[in-house]
PLY file of the C-alpha trace (Angstrom):
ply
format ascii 1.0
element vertex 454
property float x
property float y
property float z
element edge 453
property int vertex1
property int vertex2
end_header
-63.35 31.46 -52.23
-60.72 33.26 -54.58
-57.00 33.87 -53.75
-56.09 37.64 -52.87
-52.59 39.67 -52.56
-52.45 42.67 -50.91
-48.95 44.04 -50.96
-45.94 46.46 -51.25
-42.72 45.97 -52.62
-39.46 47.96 -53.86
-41.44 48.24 -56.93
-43.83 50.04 -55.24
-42.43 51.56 -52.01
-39.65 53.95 -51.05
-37.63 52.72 -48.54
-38.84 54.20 -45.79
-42.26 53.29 -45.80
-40.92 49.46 -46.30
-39.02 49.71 -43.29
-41.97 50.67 -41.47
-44.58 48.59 -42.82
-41.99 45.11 -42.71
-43.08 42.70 -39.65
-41.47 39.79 -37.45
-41.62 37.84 -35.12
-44.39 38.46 -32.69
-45.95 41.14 -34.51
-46.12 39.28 -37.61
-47.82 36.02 -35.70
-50.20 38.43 -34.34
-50.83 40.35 -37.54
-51.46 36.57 -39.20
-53.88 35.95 -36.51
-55.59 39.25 -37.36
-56.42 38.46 -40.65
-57.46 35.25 -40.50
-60.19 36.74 -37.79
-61.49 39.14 -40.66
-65.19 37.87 -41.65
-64.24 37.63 -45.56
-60.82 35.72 -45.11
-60.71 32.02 -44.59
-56.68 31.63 -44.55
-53.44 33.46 -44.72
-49.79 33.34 -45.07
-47.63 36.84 -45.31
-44.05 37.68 -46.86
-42.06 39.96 -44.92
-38.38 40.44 -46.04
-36.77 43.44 -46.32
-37.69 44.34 -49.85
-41.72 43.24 -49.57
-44.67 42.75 -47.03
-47.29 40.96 -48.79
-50.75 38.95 -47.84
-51.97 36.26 -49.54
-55.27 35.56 -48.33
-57.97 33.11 -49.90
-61.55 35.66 -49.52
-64.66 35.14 -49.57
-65.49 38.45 -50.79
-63.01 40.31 -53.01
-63.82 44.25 -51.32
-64.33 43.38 -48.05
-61.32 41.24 -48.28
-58.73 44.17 -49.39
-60.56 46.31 -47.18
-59.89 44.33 -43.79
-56.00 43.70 -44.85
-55.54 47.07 -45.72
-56.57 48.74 -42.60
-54.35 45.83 -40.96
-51.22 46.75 -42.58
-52.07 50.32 -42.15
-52.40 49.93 -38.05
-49.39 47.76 -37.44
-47.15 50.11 -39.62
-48.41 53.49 -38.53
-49.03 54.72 -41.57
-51.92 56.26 -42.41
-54.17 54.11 -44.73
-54.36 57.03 -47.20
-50.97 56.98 -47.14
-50.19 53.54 -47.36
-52.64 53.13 -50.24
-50.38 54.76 -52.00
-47.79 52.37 -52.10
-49.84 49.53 -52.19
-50.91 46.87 -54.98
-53.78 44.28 -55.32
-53.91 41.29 -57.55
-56.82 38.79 -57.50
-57.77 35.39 -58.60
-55.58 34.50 -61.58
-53.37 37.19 -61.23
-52.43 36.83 -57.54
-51.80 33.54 -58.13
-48.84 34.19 -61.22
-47.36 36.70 -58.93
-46.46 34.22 -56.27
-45.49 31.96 -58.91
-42.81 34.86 -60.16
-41.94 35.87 -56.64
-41.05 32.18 -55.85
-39.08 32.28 -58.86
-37.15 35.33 -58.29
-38.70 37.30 -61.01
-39.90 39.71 -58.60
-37.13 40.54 -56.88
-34.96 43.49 -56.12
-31.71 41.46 -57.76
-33.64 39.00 -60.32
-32.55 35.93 -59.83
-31.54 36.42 -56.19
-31.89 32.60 -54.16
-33.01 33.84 -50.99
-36.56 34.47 -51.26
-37.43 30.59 -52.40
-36.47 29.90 -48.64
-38.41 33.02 -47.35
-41.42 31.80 -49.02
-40.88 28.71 -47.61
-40.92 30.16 -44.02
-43.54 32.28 -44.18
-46.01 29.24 -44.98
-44.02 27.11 -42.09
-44.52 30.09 -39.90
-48.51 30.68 -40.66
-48.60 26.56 -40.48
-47.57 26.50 -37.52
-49.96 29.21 -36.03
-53.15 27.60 -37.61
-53.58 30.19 -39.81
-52.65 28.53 -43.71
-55.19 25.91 -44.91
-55.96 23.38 -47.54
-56.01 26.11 -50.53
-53.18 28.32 -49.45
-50.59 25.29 -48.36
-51.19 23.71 -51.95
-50.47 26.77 -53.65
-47.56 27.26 -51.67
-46.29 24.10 -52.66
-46.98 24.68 -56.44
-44.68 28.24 -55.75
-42.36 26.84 -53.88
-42.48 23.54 -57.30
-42.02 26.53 -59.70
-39.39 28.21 -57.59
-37.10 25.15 -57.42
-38.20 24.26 -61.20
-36.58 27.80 -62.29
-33.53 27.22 -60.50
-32.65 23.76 -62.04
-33.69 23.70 -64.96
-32.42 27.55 -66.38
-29.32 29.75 -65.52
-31.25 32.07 -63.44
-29.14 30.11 -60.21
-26.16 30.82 -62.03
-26.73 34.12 -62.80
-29.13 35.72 -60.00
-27.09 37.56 -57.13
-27.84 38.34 -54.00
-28.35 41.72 -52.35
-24.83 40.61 -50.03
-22.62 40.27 -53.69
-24.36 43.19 -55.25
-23.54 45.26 -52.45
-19.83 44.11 -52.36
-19.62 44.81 -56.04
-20.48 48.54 -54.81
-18.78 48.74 -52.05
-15.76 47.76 -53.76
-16.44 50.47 -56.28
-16.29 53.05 -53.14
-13.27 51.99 -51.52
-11.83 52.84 -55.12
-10.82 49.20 -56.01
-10.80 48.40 -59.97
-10.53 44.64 -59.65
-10.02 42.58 -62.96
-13.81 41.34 -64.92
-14.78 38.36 -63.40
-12.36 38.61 -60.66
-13.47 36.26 -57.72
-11.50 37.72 -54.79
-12.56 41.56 -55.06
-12.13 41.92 -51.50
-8.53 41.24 -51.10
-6.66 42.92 -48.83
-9.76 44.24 -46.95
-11.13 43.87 -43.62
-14.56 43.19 -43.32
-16.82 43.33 -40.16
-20.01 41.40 -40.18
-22.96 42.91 -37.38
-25.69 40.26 -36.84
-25.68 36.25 -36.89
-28.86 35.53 -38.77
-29.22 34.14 -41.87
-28.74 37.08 -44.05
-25.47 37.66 -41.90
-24.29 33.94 -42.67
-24.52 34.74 -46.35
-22.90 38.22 -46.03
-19.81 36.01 -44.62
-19.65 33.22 -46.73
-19.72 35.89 -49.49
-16.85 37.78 -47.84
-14.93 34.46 -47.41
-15.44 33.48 -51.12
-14.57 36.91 -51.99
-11.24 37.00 -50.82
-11.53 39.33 -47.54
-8.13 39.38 -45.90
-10.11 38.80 -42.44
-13.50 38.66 -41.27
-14.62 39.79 -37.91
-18.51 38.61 -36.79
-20.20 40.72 -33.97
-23.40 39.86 -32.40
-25.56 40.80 -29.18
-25.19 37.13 -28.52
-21.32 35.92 -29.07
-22.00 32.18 -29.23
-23.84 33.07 -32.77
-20.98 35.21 -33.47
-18.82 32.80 -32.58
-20.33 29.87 -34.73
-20.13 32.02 -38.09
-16.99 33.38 -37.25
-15.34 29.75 -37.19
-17.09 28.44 -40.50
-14.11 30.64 -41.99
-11.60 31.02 -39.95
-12.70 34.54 -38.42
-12.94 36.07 -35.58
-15.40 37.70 -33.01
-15.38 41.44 -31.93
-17.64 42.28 -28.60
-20.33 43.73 -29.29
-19.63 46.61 -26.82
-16.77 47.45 -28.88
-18.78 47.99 -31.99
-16.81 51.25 -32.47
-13.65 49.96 -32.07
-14.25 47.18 -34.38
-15.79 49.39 -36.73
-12.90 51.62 -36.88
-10.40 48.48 -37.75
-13.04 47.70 -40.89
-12.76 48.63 -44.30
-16.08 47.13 -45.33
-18.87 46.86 -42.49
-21.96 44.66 -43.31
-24.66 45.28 -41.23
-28.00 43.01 -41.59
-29.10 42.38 -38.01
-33.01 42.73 -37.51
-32.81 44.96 -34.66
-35.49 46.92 -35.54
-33.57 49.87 -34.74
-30.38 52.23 -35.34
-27.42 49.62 -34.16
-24.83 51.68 -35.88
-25.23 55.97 -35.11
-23.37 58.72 -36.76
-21.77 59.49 -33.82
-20.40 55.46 -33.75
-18.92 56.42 -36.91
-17.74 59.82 -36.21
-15.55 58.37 -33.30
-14.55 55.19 -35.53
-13.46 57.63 -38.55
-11.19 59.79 -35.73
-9.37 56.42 -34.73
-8.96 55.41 -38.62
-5.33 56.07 -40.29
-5.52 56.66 -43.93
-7.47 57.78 -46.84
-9.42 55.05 -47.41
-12.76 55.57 -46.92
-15.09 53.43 -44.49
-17.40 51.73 -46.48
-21.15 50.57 -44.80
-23.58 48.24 -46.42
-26.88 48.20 -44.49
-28.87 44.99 -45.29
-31.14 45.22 -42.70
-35.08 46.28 -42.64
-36.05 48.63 -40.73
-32.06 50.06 -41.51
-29.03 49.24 -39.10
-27.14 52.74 -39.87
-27.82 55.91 -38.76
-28.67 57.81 -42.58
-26.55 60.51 -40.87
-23.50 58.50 -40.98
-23.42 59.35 -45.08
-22.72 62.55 -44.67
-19.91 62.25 -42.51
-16.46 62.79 -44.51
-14.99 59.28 -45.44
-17.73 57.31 -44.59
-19.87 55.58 -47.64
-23.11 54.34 -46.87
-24.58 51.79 -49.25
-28.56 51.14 -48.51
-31.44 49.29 -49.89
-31.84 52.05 -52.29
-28.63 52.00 -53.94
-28.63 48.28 -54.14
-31.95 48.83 -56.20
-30.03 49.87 -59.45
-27.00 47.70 -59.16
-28.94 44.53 -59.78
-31.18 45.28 -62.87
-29.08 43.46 -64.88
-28.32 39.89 -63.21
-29.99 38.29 -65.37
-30.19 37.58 -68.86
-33.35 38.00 -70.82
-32.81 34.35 -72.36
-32.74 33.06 -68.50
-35.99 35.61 -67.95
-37.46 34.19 -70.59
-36.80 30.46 -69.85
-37.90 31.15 -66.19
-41.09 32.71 -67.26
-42.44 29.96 -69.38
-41.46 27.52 -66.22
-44.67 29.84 -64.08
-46.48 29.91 -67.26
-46.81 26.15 -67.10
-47.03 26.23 -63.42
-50.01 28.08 -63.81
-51.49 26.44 -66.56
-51.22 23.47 -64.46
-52.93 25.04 -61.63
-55.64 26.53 -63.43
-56.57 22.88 -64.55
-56.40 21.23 -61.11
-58.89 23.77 -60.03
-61.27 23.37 -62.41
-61.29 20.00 -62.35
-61.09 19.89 -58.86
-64.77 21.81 -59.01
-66.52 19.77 -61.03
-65.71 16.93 -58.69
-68.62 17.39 -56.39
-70.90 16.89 -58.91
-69.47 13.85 -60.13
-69.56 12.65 -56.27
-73.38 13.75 -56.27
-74.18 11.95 -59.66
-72.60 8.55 -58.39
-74.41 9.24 -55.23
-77.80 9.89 -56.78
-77.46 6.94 -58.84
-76.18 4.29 -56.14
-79.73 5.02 -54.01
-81.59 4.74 -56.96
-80.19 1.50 -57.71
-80.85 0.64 -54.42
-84.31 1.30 -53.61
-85.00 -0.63 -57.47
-83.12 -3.75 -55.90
-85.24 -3.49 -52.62
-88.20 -3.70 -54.70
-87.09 -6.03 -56.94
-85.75 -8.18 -54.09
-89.15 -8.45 -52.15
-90.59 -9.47 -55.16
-88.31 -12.33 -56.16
-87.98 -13.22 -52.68
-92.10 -14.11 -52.69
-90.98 -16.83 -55.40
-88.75 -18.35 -53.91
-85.54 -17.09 -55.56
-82.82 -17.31 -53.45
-80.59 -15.10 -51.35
-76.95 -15.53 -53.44
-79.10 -15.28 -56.87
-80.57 -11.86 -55.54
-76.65 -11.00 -54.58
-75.41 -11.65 -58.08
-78.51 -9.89 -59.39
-77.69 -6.74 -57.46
-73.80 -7.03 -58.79
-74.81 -7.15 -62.12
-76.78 -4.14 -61.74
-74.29 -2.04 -60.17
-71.48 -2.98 -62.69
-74.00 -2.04 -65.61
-74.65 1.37 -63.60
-70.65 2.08 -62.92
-70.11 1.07 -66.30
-72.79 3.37 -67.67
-71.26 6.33 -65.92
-67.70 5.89 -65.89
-67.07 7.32 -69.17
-69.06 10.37 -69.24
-67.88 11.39 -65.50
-64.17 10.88 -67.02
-64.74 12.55 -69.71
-66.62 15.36 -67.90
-63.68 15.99 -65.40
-60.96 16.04 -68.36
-62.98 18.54 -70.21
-63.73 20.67 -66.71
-60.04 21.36 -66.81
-60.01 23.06 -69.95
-60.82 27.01 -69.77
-64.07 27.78 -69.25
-64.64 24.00 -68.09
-67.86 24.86 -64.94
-70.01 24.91 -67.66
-69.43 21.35 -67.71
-70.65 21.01 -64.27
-73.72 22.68 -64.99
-74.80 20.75 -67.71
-74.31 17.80 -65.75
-76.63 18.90 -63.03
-79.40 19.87 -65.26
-78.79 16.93 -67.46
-79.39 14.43 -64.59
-81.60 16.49 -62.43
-79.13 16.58 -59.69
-80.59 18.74 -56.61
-78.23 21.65 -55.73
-77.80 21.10 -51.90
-77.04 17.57 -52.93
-73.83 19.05 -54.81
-73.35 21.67 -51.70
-73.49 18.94 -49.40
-70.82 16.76 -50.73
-68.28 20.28 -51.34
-68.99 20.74 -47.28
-68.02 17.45 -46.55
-64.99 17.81 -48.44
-64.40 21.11 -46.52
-65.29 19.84 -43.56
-62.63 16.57 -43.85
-59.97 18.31 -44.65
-60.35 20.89 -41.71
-59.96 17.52 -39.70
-57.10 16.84 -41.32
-55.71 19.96 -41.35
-56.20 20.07 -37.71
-54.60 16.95 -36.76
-51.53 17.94 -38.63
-51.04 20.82 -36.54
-50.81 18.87 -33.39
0 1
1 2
2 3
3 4
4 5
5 6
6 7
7 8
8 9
9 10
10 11
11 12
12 13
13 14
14 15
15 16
16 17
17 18
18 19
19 20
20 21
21 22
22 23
23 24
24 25
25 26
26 27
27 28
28 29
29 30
30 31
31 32
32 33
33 34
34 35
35 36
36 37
37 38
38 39
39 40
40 41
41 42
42 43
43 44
44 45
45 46
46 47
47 48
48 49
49 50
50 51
51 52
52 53
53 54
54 55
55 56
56 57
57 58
58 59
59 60
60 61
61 62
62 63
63 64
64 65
65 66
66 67
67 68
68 69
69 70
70 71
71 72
72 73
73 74
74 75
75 76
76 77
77 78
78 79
79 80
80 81
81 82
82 83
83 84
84 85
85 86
86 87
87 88
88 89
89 90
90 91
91 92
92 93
93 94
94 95
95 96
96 97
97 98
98 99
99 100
100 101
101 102
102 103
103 104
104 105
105 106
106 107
107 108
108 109
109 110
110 111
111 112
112 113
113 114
114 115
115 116
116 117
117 118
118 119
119 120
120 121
121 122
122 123
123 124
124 125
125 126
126 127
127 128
128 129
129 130
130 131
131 132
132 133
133 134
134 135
135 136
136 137
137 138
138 139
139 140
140 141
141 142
142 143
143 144
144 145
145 146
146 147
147 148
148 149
149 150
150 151
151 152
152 153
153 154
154 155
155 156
156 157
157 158
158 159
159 160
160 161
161 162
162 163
163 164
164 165
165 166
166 167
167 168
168 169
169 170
170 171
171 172
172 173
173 174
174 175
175 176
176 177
177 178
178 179
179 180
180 181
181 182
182 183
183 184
184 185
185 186
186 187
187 188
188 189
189 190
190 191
191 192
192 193
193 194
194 195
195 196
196 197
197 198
198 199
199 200
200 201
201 202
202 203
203 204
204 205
205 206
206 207
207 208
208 209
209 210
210 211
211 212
212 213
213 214
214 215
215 216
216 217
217 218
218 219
219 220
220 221
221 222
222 223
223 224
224 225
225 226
226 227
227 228
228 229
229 230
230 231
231 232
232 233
233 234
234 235
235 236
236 237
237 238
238 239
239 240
240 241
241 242
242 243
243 244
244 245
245 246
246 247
247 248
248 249
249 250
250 251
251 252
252 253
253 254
254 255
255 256
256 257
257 258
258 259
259 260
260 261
261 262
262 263
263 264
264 265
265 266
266 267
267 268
268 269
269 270
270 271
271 272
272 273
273 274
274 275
275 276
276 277
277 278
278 279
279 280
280 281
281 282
282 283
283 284
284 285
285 286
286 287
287 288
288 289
289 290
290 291
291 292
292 293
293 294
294 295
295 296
296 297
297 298
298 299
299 300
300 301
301 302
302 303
303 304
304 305
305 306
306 307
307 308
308 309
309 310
310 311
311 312
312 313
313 314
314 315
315 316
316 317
317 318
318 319
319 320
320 321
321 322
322 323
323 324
324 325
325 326
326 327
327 328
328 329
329 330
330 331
331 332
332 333
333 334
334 335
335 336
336 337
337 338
338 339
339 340
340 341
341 342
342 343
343 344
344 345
345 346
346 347
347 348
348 349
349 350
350 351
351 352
352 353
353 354
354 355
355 356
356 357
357 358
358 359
359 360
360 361
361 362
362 363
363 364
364 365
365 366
366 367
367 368
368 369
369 370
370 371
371 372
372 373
373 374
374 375
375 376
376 377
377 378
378 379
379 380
380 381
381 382
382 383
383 384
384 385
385 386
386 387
387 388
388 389
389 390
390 391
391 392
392 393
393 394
394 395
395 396
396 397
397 398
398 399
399 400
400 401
401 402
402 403
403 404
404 405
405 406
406 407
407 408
408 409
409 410
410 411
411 412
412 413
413 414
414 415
415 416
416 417
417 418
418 419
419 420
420 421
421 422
422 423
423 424
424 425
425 426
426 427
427 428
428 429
429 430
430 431
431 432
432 433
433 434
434 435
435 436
436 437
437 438
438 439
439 440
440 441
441 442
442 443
443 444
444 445
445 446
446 447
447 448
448 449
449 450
450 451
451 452
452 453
């Protein structure tokens, strides 16, 4: 089994076809349940935010593998697979494994250095957890991301530094509504009202960046108003119906819009009738978070209205980061990986070590039997046989400690199975001896895996 990503990104992907290939909720427990029904894939977790969709799978064959995901992602997005092929990439093995490792750690990201995607990782193996479909080999390499992620955060600047897509796209909206704050200036949104649509987590970042950015007020609407209601008082806001979404977009100056809908919340006609009830010059400013998009694209062309999407956003981040921070955060996965890499190759030599010890313990014990009858015919006693057999076993164990040690230290170096093999041919070790310890192992830690999930 090898690890596999199949995937599309804002590296990769025009907007568009990331709005229509991004998945939630039901759709993306049924697409997980999908893939882990394909013949060649054993386990799977996906990423869906609004910048990426990707599938990690671990794959028992590499082609048939990509080839089943593909034509997944292709049916629940609509597109046409040779379309979507297009836009898609494939890493394998070692290389699917580092790009987790940088996605965990922001490297990856639209705004480098952004914070949010540590706790979208995070979800998506929770949310593939708890629908049976993330085992053994997946969940530990989620935890090693998840290690690195956290690693990159505390021990470099890239916290400090990294922005989210919510303060990248004030920092442009403040641009439109012709603003020229002071460098460094923490309250860039003085003076302006600020209307927040949704009450998910994206939405609860877009006001506590509003708050900390000095927003004069800070209105929350939401299909559901007790949501609304419970971001609005974390500072001091207030709550617009959403019925009146017109209304309360016309008494904006800034309208962040991140809700999930999976459709238009916010038309051009919304914004035609809000700009008519507007006094002033002062444009109307909208910055669409969401994926699939909250605002109508016609709204941009409407006279005084600025619409700030995904695409915009994809510039104004490029430089969050410094490339001493970049740096410092790559050799973090670097090590991550290195770490990894040894794990796993120690962790294969293992059965054989479990098959040597095996081989030797009946060997030992079918000499004692003998041995035993014999001594037993002249009259040696029962404890003397006991300390006999001790003896024999400690002289055994002691024989093999040190080479199996030293045989699983050396498997962990590059090109450390070779190891393995000599050890089988070495001691003569019968194949399906080795194969039937690594399905014991497999077949234990399904049990366990199994009894977690209830």
């Amino acid at each position: 089994m090898s690890v596999l990503v199949v995937g599309l990104s804002h590296k990769s992907a025009p907007v568009a076809t990331l709005e229509r290939a991004a998945v939630s909720g039901d759709a993306l427990v049924k697409l997980l349940q999908d893939i882990a029904d394909l013949p060649d894939i054993a386990e799977t977790f996906v990423i869906s935010t609004c910048n990426r969709v990707e599938v990690y799978a671990e794959v028992g064959r590499f082609h048939g593998g990509v080839t089943g995901v593909c034509d997944l992602l292709a049916r629940y997005s609509g597109i046409p697979a040779s379309e979507l092929t297009a836009s898609l990439y494939v890493h394998y093995e070692d290389r699917a494994v580092q790009h987790l490792l940088a996605v965990a750690s922001g490297l990856d990201s639209m705004v480098v250095g952004e914070d949010q995607i540590l706790g979208q990782v995070r979800t998506a193996l929770k949310v593939a957890g708890d629908h049976g479909t993330l085992g053994r080999s997946l969940r530990d390499l989620g935890r090693l991301a998840l290690r690195a992620g956290k690693r990159a955060r505390a021990e470099t600047g890239i916290d400090r530094l990294g922005i989210s897509l919510v303060s990248v796209g004030i920092d442009l909206a403040v641009g439109a509504l012709g603003d020229r704050p002071a460098p460094d200036d923490p309250v860039v949104l003085s003076g302006r009202n600020v209307l927040v649509v949704g009450a998910g987590a994206m939405s609860g970042l877009a006001v506590a960046t509003a708050a900390r950015s000095g927003a004069a007020s800070i209105t929350v609407t939401n299909r559901t108003r007790s949501k609304a209601e419970r971001l609005a008082r974390g500072v001091g806001g207030t709550v617009a119906d959403f019925a009146d979404l017109s209304a309360a977009i016309a008494a904006a100056d800034l309208i962040i819009s991140c809700t999930g809908a999976g459709e238009l919340i916010i038309t051009g006609r919304m914004v035609r009738a809000a700009l008519a009830e507007r006094t002033g010059s002062a444009p109307l400013v909208l910055l669409d978070l969401a994926m699939p998009r909250d605002v109508d694209p016609a709204a941009a062309e409407l006279p005084g209205a600025y619409v700030i999407g995904l695409d915009e956003l994809r510039s104004g981040g490029d430089a969050a980061v410094g490339a001493a921070e970049v740096a410092a955060v790559r050799a973090i996965v670097e090590e991550e990986f290195a770490a990894y890499g040894s794990a796993v190759r120690a962790a294969q030599v293992a059965p054989t070590v479990v098959a040597l010890r095996a081989k030797a313990a009946t060997v030992v014990d079918a000499e004692l039997a003998r041995l035993g009858g014999r001594l037993s015919e002249q009259g040696v006693s029962g404890d003397v046989l006991e300390e006999i057999g001790q003896t024999v076993r400690r002289v055994v164990d002691k024989l093999l400690h040190a080479p199996t040690v030293r045989v699983q230290e050396l498997a962990s170096s590059p090109g450390g199975e070779e190891y393995a093999t000599a050890l089988r041919v070495l001691f003569d070790l019968d194949p399906r001896a080795v194969e039937a310890v690594i399905r014991a192992e497999v077949e234990s830690l399904n049990a366990t895996d199994q009894e977690g999930s209830q």
